[in-house]
N, C-alpha and C positions, 0 to 999 in steps of 0.2 A: 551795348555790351557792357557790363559789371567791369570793374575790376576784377583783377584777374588773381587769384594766390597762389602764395608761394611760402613753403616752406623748406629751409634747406634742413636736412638732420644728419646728415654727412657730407662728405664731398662727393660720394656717388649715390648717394638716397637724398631726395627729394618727394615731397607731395606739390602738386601743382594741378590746376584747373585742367580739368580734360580739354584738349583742342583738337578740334579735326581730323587732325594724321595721328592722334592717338587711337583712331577707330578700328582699325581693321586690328590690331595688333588685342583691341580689345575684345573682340569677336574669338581670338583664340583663345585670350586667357579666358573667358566664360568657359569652355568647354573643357578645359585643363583642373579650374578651379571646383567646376561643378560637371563631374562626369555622369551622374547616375541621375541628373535634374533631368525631369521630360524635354525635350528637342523644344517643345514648342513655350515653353519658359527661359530657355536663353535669350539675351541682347546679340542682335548683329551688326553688322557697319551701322546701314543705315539705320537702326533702334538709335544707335550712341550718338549720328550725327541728330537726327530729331530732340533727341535729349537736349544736347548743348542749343540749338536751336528755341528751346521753350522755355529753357530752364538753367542756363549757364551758371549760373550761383550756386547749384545745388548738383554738379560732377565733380567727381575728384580721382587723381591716378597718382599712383607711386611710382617713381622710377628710378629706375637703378640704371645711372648714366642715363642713356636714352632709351632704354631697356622698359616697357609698363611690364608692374611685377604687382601691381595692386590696383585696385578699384573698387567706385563706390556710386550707387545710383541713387537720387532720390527726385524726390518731388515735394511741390507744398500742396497740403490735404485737412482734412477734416481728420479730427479724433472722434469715434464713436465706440463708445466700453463694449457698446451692445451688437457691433456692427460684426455678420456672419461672413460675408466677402472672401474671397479666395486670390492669392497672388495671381493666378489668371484674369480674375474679374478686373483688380486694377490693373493691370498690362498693359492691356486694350491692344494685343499682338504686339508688344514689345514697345510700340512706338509710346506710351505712356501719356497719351492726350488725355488722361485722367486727371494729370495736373490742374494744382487749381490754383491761382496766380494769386487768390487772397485768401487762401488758405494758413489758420492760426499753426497750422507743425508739420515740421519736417519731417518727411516720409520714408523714412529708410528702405529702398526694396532688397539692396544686395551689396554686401561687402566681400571682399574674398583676395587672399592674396597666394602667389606662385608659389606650390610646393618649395620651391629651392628657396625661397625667401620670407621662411615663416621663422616664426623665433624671434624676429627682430625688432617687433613695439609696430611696424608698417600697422595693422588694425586699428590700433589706438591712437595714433594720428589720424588715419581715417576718421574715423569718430571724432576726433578733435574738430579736425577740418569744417565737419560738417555741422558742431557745433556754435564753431566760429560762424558760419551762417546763419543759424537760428541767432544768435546774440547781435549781429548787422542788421539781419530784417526786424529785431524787435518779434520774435515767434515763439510762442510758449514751449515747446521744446520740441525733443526730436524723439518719434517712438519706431519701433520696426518691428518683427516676427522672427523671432530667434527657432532657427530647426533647431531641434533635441536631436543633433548627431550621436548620439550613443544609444538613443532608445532602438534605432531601427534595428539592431543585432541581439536584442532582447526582446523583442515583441511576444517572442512564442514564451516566453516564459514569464514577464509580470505586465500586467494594465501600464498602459501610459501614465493614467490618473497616479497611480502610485509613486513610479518611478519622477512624477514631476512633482510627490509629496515629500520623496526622500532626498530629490534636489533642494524643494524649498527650508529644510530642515538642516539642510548638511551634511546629512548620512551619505550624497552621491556628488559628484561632479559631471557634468556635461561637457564634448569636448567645445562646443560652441556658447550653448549660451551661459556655462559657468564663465568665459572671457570676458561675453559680455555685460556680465554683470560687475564683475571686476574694473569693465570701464566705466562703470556711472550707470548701468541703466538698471530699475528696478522693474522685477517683474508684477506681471500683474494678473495675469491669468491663462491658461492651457487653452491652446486653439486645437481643433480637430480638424486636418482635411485642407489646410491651408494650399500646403503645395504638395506638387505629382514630384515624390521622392523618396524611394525605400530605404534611403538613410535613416531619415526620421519616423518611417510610416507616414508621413502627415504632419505631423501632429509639431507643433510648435508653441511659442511661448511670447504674448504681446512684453514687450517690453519699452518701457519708457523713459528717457531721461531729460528732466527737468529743465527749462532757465531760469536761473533764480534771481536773473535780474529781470525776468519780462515786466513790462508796464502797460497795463491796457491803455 
């Protein structure tokens, strides 16, 4: 077992490596955080215990006191510009055996934190966290698939292509991946079909961010 992190950012906020008895607690925030995601793309207990199990370096939860009010899953994976792949494909039913233990970047599947605890920077330490990891294993960085939470309520009325043209330009903001790009990550191009979520239609946005100290 890795060391373990810890960050404090208040006296009752903290990020710390997901452990065990964070599991169940983290099965609800999934369904809290992501209402409208298909059933069979949420983590449950045993998904989070299998995670820490393969990949303890690469969980991360916020707590508020003893409270999980954030989360964050990844894996280490292959980059591929060209790769058509769907979050169910790497899934593998939640348990994530897709993982791939020498795999060059980390794999962002999911961040999301407690309605009642948004506003607060919790995301962007997530993202921290998890870069702290890519910068320990020496990993060229961390990339994920940002939903266009704002496109799903526009659908009937402009192309996604569009709307992720007037993002790239500035004419729009995204409620998700305009944050995330705000935290470091640069996009890189419009996925169709990713994930089962009428939020977005689908349709999402590979995003990538850097370590600018990797060393082959």
């Amino acid at each position: 077992m890795s060391a373990e992190y810890k960050k404090i950012i208040s006296p009752e906020l903290s990020i710390v490596s997901t452990r065990p008895e964070h599991a169940p607690q983290l099965e609800r925030l999934q369904e809290i955080v992501f209402p409208t995601l298909s059933k069979e793309s949420l983590f449950r207990t045993a998904h989070y215990l299998n995670h820490i199990r393969i990949f303890p370096e690469g969980q991360f939860v916020a707590l508020w006191n003893e409270q999980v009010v954030g989360m964050t899953t990844t894996i280490r994976y292959h980059l591929d510009m060209d790769d058509t792949h769907t979050f169910l494909d790497v899934l593998d039913g939640g348990f994530v055996n897709t993982h791939e233990p020498q795999g060059e970047w980390l794999y962002g599947l999911d961040v999301g934190t407690h309605p009642d605890f948004r506003k607060m920077g919790i995301g962007r330490h997530l993202y921290d966290a998890r870069q702290q990891t890519v910068i320990n294993l020496n990993l060229k960085g961390q990339y994920t698939y940002g939903m266009l939470t704002g496109y799903g309520a526009l659908k009937d009325q402009i192309p996604a292509t569009l709307y992720y043209d007037e993002l790239m330009s500035g004419k729009r903001k995204d409620p998700t991946v305009s944050r995330q790009m705000a935290n470091g990550f640069e996009p890189h191009h419009l996925v169709a079909g990713y994930v089962e979520d009428p939020v977005c239609d689908g349709y999402c946005v590979l995003l990538i961010r850097k370590n600018l100290n990797y060393k082959p």
